[in-house]
N, C-alpha and C positions, 0 to 999 in steps of 0.2 A: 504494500500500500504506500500510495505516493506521502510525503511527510505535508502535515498540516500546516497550515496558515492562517494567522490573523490580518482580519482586515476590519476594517471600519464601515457602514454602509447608513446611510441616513434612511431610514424608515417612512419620510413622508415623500419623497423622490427617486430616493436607489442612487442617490451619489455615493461614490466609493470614495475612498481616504486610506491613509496608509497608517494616519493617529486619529487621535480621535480630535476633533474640533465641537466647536462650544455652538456656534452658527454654520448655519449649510452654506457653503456658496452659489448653493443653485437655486434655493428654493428661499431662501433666507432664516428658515423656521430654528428657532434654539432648541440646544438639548434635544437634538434626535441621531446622533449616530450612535448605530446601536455594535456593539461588538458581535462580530462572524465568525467562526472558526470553517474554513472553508476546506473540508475534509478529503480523504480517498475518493476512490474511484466505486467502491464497492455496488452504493445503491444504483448508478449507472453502468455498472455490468451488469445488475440481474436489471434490468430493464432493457439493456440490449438481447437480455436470452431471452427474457418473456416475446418480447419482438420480433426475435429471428423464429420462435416456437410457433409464430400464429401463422395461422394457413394463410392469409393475407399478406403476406410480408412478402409473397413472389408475386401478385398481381398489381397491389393497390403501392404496396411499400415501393415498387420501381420507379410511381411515377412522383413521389413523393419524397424520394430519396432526393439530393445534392448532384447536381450533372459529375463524373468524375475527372472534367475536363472543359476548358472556359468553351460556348459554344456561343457564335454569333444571335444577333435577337432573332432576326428571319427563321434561322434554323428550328428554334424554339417551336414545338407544335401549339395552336392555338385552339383544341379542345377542350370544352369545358371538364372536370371533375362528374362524376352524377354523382349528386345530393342524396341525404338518406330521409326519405318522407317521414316527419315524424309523429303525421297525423295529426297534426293541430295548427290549425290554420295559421292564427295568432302567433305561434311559434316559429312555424315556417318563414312568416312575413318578414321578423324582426330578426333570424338568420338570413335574412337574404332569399330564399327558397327553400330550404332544406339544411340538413347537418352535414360538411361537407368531409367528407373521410380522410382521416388520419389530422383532422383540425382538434384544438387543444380551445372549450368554452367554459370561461367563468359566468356564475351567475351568481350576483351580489342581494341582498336586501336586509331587512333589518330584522329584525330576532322577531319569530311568528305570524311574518308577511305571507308566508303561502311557499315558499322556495321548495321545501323538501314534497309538498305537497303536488305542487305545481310535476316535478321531476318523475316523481312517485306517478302520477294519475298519466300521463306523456308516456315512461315506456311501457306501462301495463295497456297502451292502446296500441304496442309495436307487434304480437303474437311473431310474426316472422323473422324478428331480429333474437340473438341470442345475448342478453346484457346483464353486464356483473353491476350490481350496487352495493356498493361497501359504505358501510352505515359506521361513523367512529362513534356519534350520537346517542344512536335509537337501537335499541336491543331488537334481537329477529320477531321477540313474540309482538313490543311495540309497533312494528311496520306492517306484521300481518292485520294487528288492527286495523290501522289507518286504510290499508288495502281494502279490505272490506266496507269502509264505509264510503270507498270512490266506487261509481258506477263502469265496468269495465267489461271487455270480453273476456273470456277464458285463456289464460297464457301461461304456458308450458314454461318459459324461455327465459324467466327472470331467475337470477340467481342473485341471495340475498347472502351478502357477506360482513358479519359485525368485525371488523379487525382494523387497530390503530399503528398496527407495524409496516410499513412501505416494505419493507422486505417479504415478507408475507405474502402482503397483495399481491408483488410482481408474480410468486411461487402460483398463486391460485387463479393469476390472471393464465401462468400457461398451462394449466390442470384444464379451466373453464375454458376457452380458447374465446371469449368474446366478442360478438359485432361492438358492442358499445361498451365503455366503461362509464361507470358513476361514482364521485368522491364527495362523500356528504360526510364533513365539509374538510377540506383542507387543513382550515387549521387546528382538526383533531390527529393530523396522518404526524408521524414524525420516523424517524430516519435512526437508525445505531451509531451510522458515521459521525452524530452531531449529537453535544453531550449537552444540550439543554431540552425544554421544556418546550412541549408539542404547541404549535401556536405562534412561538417564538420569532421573531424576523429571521433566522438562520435556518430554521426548522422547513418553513413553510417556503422559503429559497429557496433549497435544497429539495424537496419533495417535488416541487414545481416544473422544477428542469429534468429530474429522473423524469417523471412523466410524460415530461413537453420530447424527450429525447424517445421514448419509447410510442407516441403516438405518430411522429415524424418517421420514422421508423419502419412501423408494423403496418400503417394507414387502419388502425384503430381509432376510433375518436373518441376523447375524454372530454366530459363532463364536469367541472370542478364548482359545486357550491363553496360557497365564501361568506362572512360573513359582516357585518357593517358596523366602524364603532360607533364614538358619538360627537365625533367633525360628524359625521355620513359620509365617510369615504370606506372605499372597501380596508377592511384591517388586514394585517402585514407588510412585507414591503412595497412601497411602490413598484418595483421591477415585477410583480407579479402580475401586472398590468399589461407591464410589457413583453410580457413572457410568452401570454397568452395569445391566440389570433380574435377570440371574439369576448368584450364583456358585455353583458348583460343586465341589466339591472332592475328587480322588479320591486314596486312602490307603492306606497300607498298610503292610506288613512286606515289604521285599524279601527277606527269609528264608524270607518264607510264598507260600502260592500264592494266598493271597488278598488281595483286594483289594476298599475299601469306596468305593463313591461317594453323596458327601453333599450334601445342599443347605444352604449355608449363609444365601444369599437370594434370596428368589425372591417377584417381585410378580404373578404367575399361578402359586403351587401354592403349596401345603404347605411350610416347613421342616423337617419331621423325616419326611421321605421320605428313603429310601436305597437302594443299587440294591449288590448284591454280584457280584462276578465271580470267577472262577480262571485265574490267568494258565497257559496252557498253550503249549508252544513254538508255536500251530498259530495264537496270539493269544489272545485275551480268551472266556470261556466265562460265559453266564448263567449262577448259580445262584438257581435257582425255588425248591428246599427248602435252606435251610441248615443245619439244624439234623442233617441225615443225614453231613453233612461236616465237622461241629463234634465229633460223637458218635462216631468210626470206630473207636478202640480201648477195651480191654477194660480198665476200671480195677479189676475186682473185685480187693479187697485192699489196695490202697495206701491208703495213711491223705493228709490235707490238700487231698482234688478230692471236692467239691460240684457238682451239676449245676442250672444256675437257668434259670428258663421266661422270658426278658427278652422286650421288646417295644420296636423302635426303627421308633418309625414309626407305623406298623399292622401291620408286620410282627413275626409272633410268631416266637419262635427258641429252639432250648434251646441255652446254651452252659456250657462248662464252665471250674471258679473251681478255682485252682491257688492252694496256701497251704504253706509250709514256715517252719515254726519254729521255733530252735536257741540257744542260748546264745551271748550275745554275745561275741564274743569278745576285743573291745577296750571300752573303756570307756564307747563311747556306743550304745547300740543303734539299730540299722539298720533302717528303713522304707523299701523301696523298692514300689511299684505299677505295673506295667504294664499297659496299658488300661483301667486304674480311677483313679479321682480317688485322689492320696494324701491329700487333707486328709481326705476322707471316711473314708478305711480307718484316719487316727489317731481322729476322733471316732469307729468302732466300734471299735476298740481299747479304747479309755477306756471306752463300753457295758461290755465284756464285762468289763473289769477291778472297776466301780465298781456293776454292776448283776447280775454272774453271779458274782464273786468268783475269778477266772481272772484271777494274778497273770502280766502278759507285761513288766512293766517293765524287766527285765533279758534280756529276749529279741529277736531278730533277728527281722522279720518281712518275708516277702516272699511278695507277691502278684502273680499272674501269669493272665492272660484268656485260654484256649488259643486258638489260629490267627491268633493278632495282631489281634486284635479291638480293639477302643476302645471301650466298653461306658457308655453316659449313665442307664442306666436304674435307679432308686433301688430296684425291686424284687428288686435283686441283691446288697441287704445283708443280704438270710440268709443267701446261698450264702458272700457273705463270709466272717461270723464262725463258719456250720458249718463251712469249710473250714480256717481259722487255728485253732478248737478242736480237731479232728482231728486237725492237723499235731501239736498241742500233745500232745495225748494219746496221738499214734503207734495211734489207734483210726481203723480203716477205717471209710466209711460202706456201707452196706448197698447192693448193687444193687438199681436201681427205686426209687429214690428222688430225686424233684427238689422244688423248692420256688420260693415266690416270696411277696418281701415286704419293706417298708421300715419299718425299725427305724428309732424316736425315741432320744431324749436319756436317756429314762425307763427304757428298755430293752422299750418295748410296741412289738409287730407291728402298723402299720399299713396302713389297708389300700391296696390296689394299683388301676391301672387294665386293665380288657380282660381282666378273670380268667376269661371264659370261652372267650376263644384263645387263654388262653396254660392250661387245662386241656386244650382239643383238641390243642392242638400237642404236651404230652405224653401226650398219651393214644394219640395216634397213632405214637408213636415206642415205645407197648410199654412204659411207665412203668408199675408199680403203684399204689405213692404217694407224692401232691403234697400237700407240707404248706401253705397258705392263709393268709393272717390271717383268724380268726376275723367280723372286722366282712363279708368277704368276702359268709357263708355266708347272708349273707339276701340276698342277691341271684341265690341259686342254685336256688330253693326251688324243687320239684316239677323239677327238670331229674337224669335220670339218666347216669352214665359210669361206665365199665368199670375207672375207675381211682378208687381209695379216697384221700379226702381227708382231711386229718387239720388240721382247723382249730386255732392258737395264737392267744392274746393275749399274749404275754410272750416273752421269747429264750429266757427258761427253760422253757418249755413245747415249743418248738421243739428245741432239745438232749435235754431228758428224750425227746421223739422217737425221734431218732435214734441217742443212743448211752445208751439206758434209763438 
């Protein structure tokens, strides 16, 4: 065995060091290099044997291995991978298509979000694949539980393994010969080569790359739950991030039934794919329209809920912007935003104050995205400041009325992207009219809808709108 080494590695970025430093240079954050002892070879030889052991390793592992010799770009063949269906829609969308073989996916969330749940209910709808889940967590009789109460077909093909030894697992990965592996969670797995505690930033390094080396390898594809501290970043080192080819990240409101899964990186698909679900006692439920489950009560009359046509993704969605505004009651007024950026919600503050003339500086203002949403999409700073005006004025907005559009510095509506699904999506929901930024309407020309547009260039054109 090769002899050990100490290194330094900062735990919020994966910068390396040779000592230890007080401040990161990369990231700037103090007190995070954490000592590594960066071991033999051991646990990456039995992951090259489990590897070389899979019957996969001569088909899928060739095209997935390392050219063994520089080849020109032309030369390179330009055929896709084929994906392994994993039978859920939602899931397929936010990989890209499918799981692509011998790829290495983290999925992050916060402690009894749905993750193991979510994983669990996924390969019991795979019957055809044969996949190892190795639980450091949950004991075999706990999982058979949980199994029982998802709704599924009959499946032969899971193999349920309780073991926190990486050496082990490699042993029983080549006993099982696996299509799929699963790691719930990672930072239960720990290593012999590395004399500290499972979890650890050297533990969970080390675990990471055996794996990442044996899925590149075998063209197996591993599965790596993870879990989230309380920044909400995913916990251990940052380099686990980079280790990986896809993260994943699923969210939510444990208050709410729903639940959002995001890609945060992904080197086969899209990053602003998202996949939504409803947690129901029975497990995890796609939701294919969300906009019908955003929209379920009756707001006719109440003053401060604006409804906005958003788009996360490609996916279009109508959800609804909750605004209450009150006299301060101490002497600093109160900005709080819930699944809206708050620096954003103070720069339309300052819009409406300096550009509408709607004094709020002695006002409370608090902003809230119904169904625990987390909402990125800039075309939801009308519904904003319609909403916060409203509250203001204790004036309802009218039913059938939605909007979408991103307000400048200036106080000008500009304009949006994908304005003609996020006109079907309200049109389809029985909206009358959607107010537009005007720069919009030349891209709409000769197209007819059942629902009446009312194109602005100004916030103040948008208000004159709504509350004449």
């Amino acid at each position: 065995m090769a002899k050990d080494k100490i290194a330094y590695v900062c735990s919020n970025c994966g910068q390396e060091s040779q000592k230890w430093i007080g401040k990161c240079p990369s990231c700037g954050q103090w007190n995070t290099f954490k000592e590594i002892r960066i071991a033999g070879e051991s646990a990456a030889s039995l992951a090259r044997n489990a590897a070389t052991a899979s019957s996969r390793a001569g088909v899928i592992g060739r095209g997935m291995r390392n050219s063994s010799r520089p080849m020109l770009l032309r030369e390179i063949s330009t055929r896709e991978e084929p994906r392994i269906d994993m039978h859920d829609t939602e899931l397929n969308r936010v990989l890209g298509g499918g799981l692509v073989p011998g790829s290495i996916v983290l999925l992050g969330g916060e402690p009894g979000i749905g993750k193991s749940t979510l994983t669990l209910q996924t390969i019991l709808q795979m019957p055809e694949r044969s996949i190892l889940y190795v639980s450091g967590e949950e004991s075999a009789h706990q999982l058979k539980m949980r199994s029982e109460r998802i709704p599924h077909t009959d499946n032969d093909n899971v193999h349920i393994l309780c073991e926190t030894s990486l050496e082990r697992i490699f042993e029983h990965i080549k006993e099982v010969n696996p299509d799929i592996v699963v790691i719930d969670s990672i930072q239960t797995i720990s290593t012999e080569d590395v004399e500290t505690s499972p979890g650890s930033v050297t533990q969970v390094r080390e675990c990471a790359s055996a794996l990442l080396r044996f899925a590149k390898t075998s063209g197996v594809p591993v599965i790596l739950i993870g879990h989230i501290n309380k920044e909400g970043t995913l916990a251990g080192p940052k380099i686990l991030e980079h280790i990986v080819d896809t993260v994943i990240q699923f969210e939510g409101d444990q208050h709410y039934m729903y639940r959002i899964l995001r890609s945060i990186k992904n080197r086969f698909g899209s990053t602003s794919e998202l996949g939504i679900y409803e947690m129901q006692q029975s497990g995890l439920r796609q939701v294919s329209n969300p906009s019908e489950l955003l929209l379920t009560q009756d707001h006719e009359g109440l003053s401060g809920i604006a409804i906005s046509s958003a788009v996360e993704g490609v996916r279009p969605f109508l959800v609804e912007t909750q605004a209450l505004v009150s006299s301060a009651a101490y002497g600093t007024p109160q900005r709080t935003a819930t699944g809206f950026d708050q620096r954003r919600l103070n720069m339309l503050l300052a819009v409406l104050e300096k550009r509408v003339g709607f004094k709020l500086i002695q006002k409370d203002v608090f902003l809230n995205i119904a169904g625990g949403l987390r909402v990125t999409d800039l075309a939801m700073d009308l519904s904003v400041i319609a909403a916060v005006l409203s509250s203001n004025v204790d004036t309802a907005i009218e039913a059938g009325w939605c909007m979408a559009g991103e307000v400048g510095l200036s106080g000008e509506v500009r304009p949006v992207n994908r304005i003609e699904q996020r006109i079907s999506e309200a049109e389809k929901l029985g909206f009358s009219h959607m107010i537009i930024p005007k720069y919009n309407l030349a891209g709409l020309k000769g197209k007819k809808y059942n629902i009446e547009l009312v194109p602005v260039k100004k916030v103040e054109e948008a208000l004159r709108a709504l509350f004449g």
